[in-house]
C-alpha beads as a LAMMPS data file, in Angstrom:
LAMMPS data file: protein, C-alpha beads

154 atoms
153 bonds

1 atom types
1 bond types

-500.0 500.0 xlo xhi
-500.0 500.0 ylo yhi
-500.0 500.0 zlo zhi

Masses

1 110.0

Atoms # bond

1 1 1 -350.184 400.796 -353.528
2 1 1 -350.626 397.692 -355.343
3 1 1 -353.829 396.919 -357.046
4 1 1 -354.939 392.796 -356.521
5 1 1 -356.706 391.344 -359.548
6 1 1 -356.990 387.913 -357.827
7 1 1 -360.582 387.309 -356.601
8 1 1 -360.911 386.140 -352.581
9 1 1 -363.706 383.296 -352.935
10 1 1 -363.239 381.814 -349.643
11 1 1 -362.078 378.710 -351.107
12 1 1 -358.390 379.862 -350.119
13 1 1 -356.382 378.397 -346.678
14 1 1 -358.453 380.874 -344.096
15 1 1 -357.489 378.674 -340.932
16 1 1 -355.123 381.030 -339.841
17 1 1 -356.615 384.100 -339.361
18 1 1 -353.625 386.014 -337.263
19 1 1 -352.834 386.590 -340.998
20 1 1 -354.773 389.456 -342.376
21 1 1 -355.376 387.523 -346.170
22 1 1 -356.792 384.353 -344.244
23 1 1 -359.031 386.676 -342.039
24 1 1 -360.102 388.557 -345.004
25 1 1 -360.759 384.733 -346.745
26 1 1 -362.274 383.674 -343.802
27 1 1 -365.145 385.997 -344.237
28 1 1 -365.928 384.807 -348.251
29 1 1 -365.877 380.793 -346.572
30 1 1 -368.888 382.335 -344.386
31 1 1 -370.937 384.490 -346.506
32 1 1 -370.471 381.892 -349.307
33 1 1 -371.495 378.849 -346.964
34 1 1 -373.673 380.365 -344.946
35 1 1 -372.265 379.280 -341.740
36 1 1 -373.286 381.970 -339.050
37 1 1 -370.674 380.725 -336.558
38 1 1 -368.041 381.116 -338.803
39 1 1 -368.865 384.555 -339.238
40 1 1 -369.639 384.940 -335.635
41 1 1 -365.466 384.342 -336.158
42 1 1 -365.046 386.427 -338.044
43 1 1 -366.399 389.420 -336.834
44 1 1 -365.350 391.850 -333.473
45 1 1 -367.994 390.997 -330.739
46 1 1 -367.222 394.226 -329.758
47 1 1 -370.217 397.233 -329.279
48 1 1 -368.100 399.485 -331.667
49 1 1 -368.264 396.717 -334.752
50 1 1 -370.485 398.375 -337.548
51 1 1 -372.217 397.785 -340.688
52 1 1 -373.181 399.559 -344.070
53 1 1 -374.823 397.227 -346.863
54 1 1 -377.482 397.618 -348.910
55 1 1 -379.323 394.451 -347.125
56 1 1 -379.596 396.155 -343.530
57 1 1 -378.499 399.746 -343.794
58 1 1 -376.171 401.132 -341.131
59 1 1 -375.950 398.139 -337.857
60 1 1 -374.012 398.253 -335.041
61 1 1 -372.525 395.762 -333.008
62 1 1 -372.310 392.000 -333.508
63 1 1 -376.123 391.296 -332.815
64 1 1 -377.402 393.582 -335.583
65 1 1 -374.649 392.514 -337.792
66 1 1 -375.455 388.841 -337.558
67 1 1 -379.330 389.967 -338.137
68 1 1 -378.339 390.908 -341.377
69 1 1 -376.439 387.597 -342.219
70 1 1 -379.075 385.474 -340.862
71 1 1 -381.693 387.548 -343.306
72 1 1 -379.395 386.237 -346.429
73 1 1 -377.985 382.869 -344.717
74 1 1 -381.931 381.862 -344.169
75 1 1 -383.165 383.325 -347.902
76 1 1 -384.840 380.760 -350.293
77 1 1 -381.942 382.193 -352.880
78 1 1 -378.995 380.492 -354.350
79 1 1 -375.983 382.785 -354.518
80 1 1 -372.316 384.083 -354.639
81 1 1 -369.591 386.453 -354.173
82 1 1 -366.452 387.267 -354.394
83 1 1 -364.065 390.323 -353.591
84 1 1 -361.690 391.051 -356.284
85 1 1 -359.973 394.580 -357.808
86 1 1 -358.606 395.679 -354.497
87 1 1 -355.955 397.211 -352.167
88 1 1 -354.687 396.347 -349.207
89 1 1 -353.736 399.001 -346.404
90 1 1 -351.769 397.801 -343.615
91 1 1 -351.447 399.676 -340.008
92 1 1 -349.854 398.447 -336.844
93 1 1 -353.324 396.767 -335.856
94 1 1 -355.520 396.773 -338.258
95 1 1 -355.722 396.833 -342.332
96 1 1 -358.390 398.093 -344.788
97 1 1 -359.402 396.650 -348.435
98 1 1 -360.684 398.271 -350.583
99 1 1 -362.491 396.888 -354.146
100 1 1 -365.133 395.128 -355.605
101 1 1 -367.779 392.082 -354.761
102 1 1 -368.801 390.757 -357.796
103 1 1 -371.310 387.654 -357.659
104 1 1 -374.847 386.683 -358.433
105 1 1 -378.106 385.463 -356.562
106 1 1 -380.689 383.323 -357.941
107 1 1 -384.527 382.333 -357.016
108 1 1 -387.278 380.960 -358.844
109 1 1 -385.472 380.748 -361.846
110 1 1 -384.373 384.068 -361.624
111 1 1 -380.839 385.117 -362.253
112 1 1 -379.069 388.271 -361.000
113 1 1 -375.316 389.479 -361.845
114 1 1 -373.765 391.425 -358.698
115 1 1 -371.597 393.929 -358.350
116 1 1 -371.050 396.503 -355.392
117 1 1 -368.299 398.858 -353.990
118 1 1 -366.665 396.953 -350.876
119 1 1 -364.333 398.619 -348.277
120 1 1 -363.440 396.367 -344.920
121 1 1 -361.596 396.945 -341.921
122 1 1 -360.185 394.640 -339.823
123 1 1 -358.550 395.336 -335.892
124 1 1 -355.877 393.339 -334.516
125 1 1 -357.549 391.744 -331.449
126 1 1 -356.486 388.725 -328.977
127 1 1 -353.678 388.025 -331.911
128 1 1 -356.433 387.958 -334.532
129 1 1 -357.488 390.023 -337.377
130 1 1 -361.741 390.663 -336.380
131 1 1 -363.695 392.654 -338.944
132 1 1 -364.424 395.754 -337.329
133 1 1 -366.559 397.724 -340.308
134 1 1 -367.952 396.550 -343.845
135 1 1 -369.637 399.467 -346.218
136 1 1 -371.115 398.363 -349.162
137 1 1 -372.883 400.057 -351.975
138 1 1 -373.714 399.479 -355.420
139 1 1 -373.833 402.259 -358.635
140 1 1 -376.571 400.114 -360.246
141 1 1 -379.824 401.219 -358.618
142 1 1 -381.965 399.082 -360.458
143 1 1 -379.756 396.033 -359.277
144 1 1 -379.581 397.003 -355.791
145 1 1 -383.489 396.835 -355.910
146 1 1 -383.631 393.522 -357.714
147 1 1 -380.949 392.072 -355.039
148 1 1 -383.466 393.513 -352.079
149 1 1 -386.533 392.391 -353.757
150 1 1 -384.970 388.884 -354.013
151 1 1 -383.630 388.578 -350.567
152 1 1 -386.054 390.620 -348.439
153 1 1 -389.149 390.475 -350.976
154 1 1 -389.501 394.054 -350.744

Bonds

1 1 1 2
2 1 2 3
3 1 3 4
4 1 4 5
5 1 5 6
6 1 6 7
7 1 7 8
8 1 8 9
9 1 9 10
10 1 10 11
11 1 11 12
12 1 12 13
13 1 13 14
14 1 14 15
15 1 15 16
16 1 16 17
17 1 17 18
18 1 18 19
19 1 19 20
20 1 20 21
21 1 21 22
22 1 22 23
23 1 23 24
24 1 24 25
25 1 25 26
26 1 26 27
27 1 27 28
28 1 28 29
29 1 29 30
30 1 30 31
31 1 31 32
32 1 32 33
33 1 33 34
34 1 34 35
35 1 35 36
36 1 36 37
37 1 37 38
38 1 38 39
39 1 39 40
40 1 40 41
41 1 41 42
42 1 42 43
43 1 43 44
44 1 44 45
45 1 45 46
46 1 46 47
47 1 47 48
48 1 48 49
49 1 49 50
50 1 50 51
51 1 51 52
52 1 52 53
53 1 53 54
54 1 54 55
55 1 55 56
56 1 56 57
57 1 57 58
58 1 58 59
59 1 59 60
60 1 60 61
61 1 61 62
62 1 62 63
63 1 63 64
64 1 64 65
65 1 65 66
66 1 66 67
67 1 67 68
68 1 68 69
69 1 69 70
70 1 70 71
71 1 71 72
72 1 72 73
73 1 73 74
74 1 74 75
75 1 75 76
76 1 76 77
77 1 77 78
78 1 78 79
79 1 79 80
80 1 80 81
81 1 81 82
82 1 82 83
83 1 83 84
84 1 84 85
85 1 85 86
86 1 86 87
87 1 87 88
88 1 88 89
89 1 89 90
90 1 90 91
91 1 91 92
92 1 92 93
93 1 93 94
94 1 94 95
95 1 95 96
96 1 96 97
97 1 97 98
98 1 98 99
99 1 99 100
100 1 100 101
101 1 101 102
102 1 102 103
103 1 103 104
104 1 104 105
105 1 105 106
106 1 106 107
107 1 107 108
108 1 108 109
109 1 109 110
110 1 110 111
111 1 111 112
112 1 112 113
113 1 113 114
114 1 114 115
115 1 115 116
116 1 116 117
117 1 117 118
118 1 118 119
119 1 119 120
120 1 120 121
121 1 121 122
122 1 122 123
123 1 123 124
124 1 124 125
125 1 125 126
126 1 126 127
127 1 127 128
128 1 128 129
129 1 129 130
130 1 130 131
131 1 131 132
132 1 132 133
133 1 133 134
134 1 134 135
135 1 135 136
136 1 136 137
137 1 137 138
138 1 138 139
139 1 139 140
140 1 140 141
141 1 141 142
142 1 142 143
143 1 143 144
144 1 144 145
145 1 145 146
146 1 146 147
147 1 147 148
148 1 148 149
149 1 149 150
150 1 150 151
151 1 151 152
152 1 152 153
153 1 153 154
């Protein structure tokens, strides 16, 4: 197993996305420009696609998945990830990473550092890589509630 260093930003070539490290890109161009359709792209559309993050809790299926985008995409925040730290896994159709989302989140002046525990896996479907299931978490409690309070206001 190899460990990658190299952080995915979304910056990267992600046209291509019958390649798993475009798909994977892909996903970092949508969360980090907020482009709903994009992620619409990248994501199954199928009932069994399913989410754990600390923004929504456990979702399932694309229309509760994209609720939880829309809740960030729509925020009065400023932020940023990226995925670095990670392995890749490769099957016959599909392939899991595994790492670390590191970013930050501003509002009001207010400036948060990120960091959370990212796994994501990705099925092979109509010869492209879909995101089947994200789980996030974080080991920093009092930055998980600092991230919520900023993007839900909870």
């Amino acid at each position: 197993m190899q460990i990658i260093a190299e952080a995915v930003t979304g910056a990267e070539p992600h046209e291509d996305t019958t390649v798993p490290m475009q798909a994977l890109q892909l996903f970092y161009a949508a969360l980090n420009t907020r482009d709903i359709a994009l992620m619409a792209n990248c994501w199954s559309a199928k009932e069994d696609a399913s989410m754990d993050n600390p923004l929504g809790g456990i979702v399932r299926g694309w229309s509760a998945i994209a609720s939880v985008y829309s809740r960030l995409f729509n925020a009065d925040v400023r932020y940023h990830f990226e995925f670095h730290d990670y392995s890749m896994h490769q099957l016959a159709d599909s392939f899991l990473v595994v790492g670390r989302e590191r970013g930050w989140i501003e509002k009001g002046g207010k400036h948060l550092d990120l960091a959370f525990r990212t796994s994501r896996f990705f099925r092979h479907e109509n010869a492209h890589w879909k995101q089947m299931h994200h789980h996030g978490s974080a080991d920093d409690a009092a930055m998980l509630r600092a991230y919520q309070e900023l993007v839900l206001g909870t």
